[in-house]
C-alpha positions in Angstrom: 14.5 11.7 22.0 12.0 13.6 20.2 11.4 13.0 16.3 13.4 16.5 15.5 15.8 15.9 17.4 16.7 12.7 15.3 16.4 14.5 11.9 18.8 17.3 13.6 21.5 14.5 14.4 21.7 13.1 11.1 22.4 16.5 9.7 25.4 16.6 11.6 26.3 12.5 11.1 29.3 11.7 9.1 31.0 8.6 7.9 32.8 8.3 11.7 29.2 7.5 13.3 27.0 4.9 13.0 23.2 4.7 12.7 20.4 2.7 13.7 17.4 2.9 12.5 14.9 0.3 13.5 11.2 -0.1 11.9 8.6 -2.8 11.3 7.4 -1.6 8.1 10.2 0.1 6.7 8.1 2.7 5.0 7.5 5.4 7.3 8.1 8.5 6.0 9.9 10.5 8.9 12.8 7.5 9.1 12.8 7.7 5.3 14.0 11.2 5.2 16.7 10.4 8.1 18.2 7.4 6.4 18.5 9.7 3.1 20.4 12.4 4.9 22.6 9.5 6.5 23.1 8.6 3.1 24.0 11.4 2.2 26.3 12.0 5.1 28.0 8.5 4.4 26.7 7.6 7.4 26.6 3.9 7.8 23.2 2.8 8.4 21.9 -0.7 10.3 18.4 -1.6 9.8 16.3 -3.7 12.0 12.8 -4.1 10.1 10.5 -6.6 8.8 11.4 -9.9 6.1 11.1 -8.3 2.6 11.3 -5.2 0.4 10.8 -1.6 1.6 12.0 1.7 1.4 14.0 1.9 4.8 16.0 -1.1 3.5 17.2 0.0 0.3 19.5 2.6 2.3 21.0 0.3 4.5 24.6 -0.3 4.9 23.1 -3.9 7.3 20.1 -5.2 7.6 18.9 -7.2 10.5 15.5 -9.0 9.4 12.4 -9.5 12.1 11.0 -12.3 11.7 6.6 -12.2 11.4 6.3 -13.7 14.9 8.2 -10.2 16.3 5.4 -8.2 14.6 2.7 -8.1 17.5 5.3 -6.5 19.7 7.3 -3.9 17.0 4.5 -2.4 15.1 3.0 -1.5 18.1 6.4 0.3 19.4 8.0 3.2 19.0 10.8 3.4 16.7 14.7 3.9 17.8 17.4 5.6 16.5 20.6 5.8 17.3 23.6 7.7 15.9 26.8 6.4 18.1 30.5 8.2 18.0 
């Protein structure tokens, strides 16, 4: 899926879906603006990201925490999002 095409889907999210956003850093700026229109869509949101505060986090409905030993392999991937019916 192509990084449009997520910020197209959580436009047309609602509160029946169910998002899942998953980044290292929590602070890049594309999965920022998605997680505030699922927000805003009352969207539930689960985060998989990295121990500590960031951005992503402090729109989650659930955050799952990577531990520092995961970081060699997620920084280095792409991220994943997924909007489920």
């Amino acid at each position: 899926m192509l990084a449009g095409e997520q910020v197209f889907m959580s436009y047309n999210s609602n509160e029946n879906k169910i998002a899942m956003i998953i980044s290292y850093s929590g602070e890049t700026n594309e999965l920022i603006k998605i997680a505030k229109i699922l927000k805003e869509k009352k969207t539930p949101i689960i985060v998989l990201t990295s121990i500590g505060d960031n951005r992503l986090s402090h729109y989650a409905s659930y955050i799952l925490n990577i531990g520092s030993r995961g970081k060699d392999f997620y920084q280095d991937s792409p991220f994943c999002f997924t909007n489920i019916d």
